[in-house]
C-alpha positions in Angstrom: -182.5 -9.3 -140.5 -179.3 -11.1 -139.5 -177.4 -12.9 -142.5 -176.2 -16.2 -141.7 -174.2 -17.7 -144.6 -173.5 -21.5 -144.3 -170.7 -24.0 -145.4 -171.8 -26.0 -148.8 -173.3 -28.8 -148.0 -174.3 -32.2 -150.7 -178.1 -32.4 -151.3 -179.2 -35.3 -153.2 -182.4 -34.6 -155.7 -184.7 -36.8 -155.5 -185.7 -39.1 -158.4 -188.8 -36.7 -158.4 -186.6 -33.7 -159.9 -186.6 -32.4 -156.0 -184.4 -31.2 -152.9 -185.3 -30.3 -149.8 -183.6 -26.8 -148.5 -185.1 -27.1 -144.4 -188.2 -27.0 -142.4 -187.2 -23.2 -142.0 -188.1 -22.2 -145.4 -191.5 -25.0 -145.5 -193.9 -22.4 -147.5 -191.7 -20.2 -148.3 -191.6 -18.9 -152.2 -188.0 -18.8 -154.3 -186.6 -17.3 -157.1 -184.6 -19.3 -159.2 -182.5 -19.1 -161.5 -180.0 -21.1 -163.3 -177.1 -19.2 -164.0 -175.7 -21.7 -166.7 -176.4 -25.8 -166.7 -176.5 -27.2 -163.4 -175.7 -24.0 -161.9 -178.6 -22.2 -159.7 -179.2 -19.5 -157.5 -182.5 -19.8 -155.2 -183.4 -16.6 -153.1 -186.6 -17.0 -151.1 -188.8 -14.2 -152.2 -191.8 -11.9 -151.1 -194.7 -12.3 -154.3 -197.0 -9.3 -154.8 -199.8 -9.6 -156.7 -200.5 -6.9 -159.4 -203.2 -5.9 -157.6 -201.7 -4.8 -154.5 -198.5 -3.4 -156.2 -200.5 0.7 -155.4 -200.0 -0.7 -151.5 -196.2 -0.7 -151.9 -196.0 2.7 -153.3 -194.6 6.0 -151.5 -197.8 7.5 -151.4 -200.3 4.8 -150.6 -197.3 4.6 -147.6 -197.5 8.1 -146.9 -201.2 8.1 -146.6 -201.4 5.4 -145.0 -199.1 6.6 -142.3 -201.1 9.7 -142.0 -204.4 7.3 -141.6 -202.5 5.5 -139.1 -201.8 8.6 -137.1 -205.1 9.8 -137.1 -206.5 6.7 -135.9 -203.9 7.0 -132.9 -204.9 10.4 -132.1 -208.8 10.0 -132.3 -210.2 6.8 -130.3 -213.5 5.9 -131.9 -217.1 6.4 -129.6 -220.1 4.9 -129.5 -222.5 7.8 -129.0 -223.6 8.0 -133.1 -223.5 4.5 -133.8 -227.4 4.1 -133.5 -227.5 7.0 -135.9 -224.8 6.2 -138.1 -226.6 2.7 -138.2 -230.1 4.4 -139.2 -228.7 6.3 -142.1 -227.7 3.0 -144.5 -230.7 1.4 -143.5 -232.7 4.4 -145.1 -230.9 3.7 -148.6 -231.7 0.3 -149.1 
């Protein structure tokens, strides 16, 4: 990802306690921080729930990669699907 640092530029907040920072970062989550009164640092961020922390581990990526590389190497058929199909209906 390419850095592009700006110039400062004046922002007026708004008598609703708000600035805007661009259309590019509409959506986007931030971080920030104030550093001392009036001074703030916002960083956009990426939020991952607790939940889904595992998925950003070394070996959920490990075995994930492995996953994908099976899947890769072995397209899927159709032949046992009927079967396949047959064998949950049975344990309901």
């Amino acid at each position: 990802m390419a850095s592009v640092v700006s110039s400062p530029s004046v922002k007026v907040i708004g008598a609703n306690g708000q600035i805007s920072l661009g259309k590019q970062y509409a959506g986007r989550q931030v971080l920030v921080e104030e550093r001392e009164p009036g001074v703030w640092l916002v960083r956009t961020a990426t939020i991952i729930p607790d939940n889904e922390i595992w998925l950003h581990q070394p070996k959920a990526a490990d075995d994930l990669q492995i996953a994908m590389a099976w899947a890769l190497a072995n397209s899927p058929i159709d032949s046992q699907v009927d079967s396949i199909l047959e064998q949950f209906s049975d344990q309901d």
